[in-house]
C-alpha positions as CSV (number, residue, x, y, z in Angstrom):
1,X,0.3,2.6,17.9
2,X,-1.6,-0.9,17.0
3,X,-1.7,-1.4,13.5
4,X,-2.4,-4.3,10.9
5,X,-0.4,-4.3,7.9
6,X,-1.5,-6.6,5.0
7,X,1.1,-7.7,2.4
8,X,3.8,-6.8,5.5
9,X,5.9,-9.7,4.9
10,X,7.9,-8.0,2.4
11,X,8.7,-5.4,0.4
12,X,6.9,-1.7,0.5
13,X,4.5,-3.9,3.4
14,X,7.5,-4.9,5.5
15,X,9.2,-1.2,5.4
16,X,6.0,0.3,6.3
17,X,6.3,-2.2,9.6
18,X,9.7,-1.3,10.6
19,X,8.8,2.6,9.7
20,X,5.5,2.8,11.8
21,X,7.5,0.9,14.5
22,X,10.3,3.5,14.5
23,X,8.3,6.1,14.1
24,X,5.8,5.1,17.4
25,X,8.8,4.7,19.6
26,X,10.4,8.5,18.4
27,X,6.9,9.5,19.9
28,X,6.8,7.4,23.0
29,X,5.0,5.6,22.2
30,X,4.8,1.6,22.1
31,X,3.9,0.1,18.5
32,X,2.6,-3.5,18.4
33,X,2.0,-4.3,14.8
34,X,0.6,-7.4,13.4
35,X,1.9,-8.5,10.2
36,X,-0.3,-10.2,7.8
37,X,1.1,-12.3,4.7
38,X,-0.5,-14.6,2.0
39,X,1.2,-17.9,3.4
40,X,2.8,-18.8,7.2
41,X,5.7,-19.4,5.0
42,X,6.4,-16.0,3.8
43,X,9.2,-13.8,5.6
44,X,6.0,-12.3,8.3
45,X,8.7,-14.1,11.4
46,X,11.8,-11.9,10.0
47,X,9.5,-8.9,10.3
48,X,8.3,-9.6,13.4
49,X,12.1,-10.5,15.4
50,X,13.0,-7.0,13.3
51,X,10.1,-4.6,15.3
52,X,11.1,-6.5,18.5
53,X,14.8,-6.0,18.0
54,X,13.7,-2.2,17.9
55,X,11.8,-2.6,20.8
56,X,8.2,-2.9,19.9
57,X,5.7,-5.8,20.2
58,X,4.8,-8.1,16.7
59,X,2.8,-10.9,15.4
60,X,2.8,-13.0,12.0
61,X,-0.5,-13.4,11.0
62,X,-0.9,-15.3,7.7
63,X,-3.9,-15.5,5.1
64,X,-5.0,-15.0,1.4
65,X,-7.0,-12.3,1.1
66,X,-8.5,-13.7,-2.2
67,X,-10.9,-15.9,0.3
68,X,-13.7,-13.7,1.8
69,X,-13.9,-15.1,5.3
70,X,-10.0,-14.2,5.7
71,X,-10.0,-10.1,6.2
72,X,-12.1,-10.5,9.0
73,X,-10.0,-12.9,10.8
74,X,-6.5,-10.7,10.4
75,X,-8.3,-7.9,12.1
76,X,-10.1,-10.0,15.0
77,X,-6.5,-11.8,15.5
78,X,-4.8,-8.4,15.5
79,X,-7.2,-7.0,17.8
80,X,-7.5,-10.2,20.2
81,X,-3.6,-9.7,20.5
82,X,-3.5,-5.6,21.1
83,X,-7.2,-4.6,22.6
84,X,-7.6,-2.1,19.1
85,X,-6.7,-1.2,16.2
86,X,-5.4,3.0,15.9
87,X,-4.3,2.1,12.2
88,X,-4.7,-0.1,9.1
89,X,-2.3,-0.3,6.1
90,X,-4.2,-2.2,3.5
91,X,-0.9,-2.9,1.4
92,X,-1.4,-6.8,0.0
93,X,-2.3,-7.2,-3.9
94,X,-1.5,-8.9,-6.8
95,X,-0.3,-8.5,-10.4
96,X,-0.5,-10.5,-13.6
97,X,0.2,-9.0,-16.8
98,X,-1.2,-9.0,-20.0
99,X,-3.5,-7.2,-22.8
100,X,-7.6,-7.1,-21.4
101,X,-9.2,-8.8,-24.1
102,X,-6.7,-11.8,-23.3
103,X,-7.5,-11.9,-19.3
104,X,-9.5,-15.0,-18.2
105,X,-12.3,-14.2,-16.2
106,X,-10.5,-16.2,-13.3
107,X,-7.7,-14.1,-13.7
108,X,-10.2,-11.1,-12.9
109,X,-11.6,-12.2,-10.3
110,X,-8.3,-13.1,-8.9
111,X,-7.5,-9.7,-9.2
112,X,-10.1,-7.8,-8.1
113,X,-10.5,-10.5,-4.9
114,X,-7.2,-9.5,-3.5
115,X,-6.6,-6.0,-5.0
116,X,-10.0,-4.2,-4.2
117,X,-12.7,-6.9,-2.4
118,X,-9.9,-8.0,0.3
119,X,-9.0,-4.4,1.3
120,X,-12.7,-3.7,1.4
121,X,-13.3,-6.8,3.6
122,X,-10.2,-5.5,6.0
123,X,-11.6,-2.0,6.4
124,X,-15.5,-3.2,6.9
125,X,-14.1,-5.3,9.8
126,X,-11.7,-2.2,11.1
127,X,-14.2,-0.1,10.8
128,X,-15.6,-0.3,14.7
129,X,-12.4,-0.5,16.3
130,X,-10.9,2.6,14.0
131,X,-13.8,4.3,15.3
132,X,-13.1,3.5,18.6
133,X,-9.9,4.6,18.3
134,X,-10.7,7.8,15.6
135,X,-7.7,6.2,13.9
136,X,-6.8,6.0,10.1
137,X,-6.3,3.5,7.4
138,X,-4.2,3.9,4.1
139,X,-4.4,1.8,1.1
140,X,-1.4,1.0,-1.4
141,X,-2.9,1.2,-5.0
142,X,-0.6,2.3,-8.1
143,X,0.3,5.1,-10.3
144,X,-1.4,2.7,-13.0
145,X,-4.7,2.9,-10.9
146,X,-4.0,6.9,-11.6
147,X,-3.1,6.7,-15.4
148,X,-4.1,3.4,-17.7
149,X,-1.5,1.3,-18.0
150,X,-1.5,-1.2,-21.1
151,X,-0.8,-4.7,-20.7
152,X,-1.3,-4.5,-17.1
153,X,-4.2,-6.6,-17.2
154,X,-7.0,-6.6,-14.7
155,X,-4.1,-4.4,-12.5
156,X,-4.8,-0.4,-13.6
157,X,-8.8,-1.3,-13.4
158,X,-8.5,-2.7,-9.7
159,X,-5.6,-0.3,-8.4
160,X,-8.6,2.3,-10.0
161,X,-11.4,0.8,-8.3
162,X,-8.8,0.3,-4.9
163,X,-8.2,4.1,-4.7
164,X,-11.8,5.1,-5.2
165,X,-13.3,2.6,-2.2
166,X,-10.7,4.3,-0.2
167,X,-11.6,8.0,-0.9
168,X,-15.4,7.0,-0.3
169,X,-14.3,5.8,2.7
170,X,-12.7,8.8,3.4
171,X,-16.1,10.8,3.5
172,X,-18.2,8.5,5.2
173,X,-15.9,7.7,8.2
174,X,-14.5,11.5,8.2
175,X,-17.7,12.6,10.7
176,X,-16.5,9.7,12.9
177,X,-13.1,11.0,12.9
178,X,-11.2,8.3,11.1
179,X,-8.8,9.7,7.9
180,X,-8.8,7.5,5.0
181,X,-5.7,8.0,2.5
182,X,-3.9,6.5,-0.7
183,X,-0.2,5.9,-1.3
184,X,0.4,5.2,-5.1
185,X,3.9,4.1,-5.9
186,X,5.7,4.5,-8.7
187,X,8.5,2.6,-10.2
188,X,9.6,0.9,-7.1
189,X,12.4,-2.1,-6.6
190,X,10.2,-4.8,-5.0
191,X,10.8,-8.8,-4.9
192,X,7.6,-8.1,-7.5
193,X,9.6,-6.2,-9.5
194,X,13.4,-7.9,-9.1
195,X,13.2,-10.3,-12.4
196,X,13.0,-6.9,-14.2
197,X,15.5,-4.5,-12.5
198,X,17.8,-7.3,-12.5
199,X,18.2,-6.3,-16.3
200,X,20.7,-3.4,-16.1
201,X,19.3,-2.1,-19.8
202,X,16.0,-2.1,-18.3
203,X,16.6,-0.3,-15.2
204,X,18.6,2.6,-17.0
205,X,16.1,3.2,-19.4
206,X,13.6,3.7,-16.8
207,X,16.3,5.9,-14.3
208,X,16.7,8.0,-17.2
209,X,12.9,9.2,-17.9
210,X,12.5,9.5,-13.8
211,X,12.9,13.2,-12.8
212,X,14.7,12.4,-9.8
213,X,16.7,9.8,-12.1
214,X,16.8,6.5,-9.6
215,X,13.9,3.8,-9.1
216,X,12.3,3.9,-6.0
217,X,13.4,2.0,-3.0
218,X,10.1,0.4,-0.4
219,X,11.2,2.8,2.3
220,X,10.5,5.5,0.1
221,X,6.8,4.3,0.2
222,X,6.8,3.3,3.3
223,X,7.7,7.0,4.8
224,X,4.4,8.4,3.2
225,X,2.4,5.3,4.6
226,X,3.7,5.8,8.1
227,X,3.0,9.6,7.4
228,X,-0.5,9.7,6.1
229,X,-1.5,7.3,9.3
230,X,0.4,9.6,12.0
231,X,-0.3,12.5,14.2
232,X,1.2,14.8,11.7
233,X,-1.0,14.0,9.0
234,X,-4.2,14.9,11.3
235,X,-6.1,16.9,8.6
236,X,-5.2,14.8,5.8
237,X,-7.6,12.6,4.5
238,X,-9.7,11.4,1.3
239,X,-5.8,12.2,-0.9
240,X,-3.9,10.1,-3.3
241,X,-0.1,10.4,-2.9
242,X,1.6,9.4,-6.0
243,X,5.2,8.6,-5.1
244,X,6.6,8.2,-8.1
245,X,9.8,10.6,-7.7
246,X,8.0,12.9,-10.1
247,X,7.7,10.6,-13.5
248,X,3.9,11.0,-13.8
249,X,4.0,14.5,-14.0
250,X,6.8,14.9,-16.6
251,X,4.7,13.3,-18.9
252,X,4.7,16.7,-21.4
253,X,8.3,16.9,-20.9
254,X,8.8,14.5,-23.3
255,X,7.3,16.0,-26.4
256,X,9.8,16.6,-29.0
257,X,10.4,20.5,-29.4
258,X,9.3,23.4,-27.2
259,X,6.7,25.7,-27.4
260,X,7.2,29.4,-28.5
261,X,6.1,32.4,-28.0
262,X,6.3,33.7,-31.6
263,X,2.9,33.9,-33.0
């Protein structure tokens, strides 16, 4: 298994690594994995010593994928080190709050650079070697590219946009054998999200409209991910997995009242 994981330096990015890389070696297989982050100061070296500690093969690769020449250069590294590329997680984005009518136009492009143009870039330069391969790719977007979210900012639109480019994808490189699929996560603990769970008031409310009453953890995510790109997931492609521990769907449980049957 060769696969390049943007955003793998931490958080849902950096489970997926140490998944895939468990995963590979259950199968007997040998996973070299590069992992991309924004900066070479991120946490990409941890990652790395923690695949090789399980007994794969890593590399820190380091880039912001808001600069167009960038995508291309994490797959050619990625591929220079491991002859291929079976798999791509396109995992990296960005957030920044706030109502639309009070987003900059800076802060949309910022945005949609790193959320939508930087996994396209990632998967245009993939794109031969997948096929080489007949491999698969899977792109992180968001429950709130599934349902508008206000006061996300330029965040729902692009997470949107994200999970759309990916289930095009889907059908153009499906003839060429390559499976394209979205993981969107819910609620999930994240050093995005740890300012907010830190508040205990906070994380309770939100437990207790959860079905499964807990906020999600990155390995949570990171199972689907290293699903939706394995063997066992061979005639899955073009889906969105929401991962969400069932909140999206229990949005009609929480009308006041119940139906009845009582004309």
């Amino acid at each position: 298994m060769r696969a390049l994981v943007s955003g793998g330096s931490s958080g849902i990015g950096a489970s997926a690594c140490l998944r895939i890389a468990e995963a590979a070696l259950a199968r007997g297989e040998h996973p070299r994995i590069a992992v991309a982050g924004h900066d070479i100061n991120g946490n990409q070296e941890q990652v790395v010593r923690s695949i090789e500690s399980l007994g794969g093969t890593a590399i820190a690769l380091a880039g912001d994928l808001g600069d167009p020449a960038v995508p291309g250069k994490l797959v050619d590294a990625a591929v220079a080190e491991f002859g291929g590329l079976d798999a791509l997680i396109a995992n990296a984005g960005i957030a920044n709050p706030g109502q639309i009518c009070d987003v900059s136009i800076e802060d949309w492009d910022d945005m949609f650079s790193v959320n939508l143009r930087g996994a396209w870039l990632l998967a245009k330069a993939s794109h031969p070697h997948l096929r080489q391969s007949r491999g698969a790719a899977c792109f992180t977007s968001s429950m709130s590219g599934q349902i508008p979210h206000a006061g996300s900012g330029a965040y729902s639109p692009s997470k949107a946009a994200l999970t759309m480019l990916a289930q095009t994808l889907a059908l153009e490189w499906a003839p060429e054998g390559i499976r394209v699929n979205v993981v969107s996560p819910g609620m999930t603990h994240t050093r995005m999200t740890e300012k907010m769970y830190a508040d205990p008031q906070i994380k309770k409310a939100r437990e207790n409209i959860i079905p499964l009453a807990r906020i999600g953890d990155p390995m949570d995510i990171a199972n689907v991910i290293e699903f939706l790109i394995s063997p066992l997931a061979g005639y899955v492609t073009g889906q969105d997995i929401c991962v969400d521990g069932g909140f999206s769907k229990s949005i009609l449980s929480h009308i006041p009242g119940r139906p009845s049957s009582k004309s």
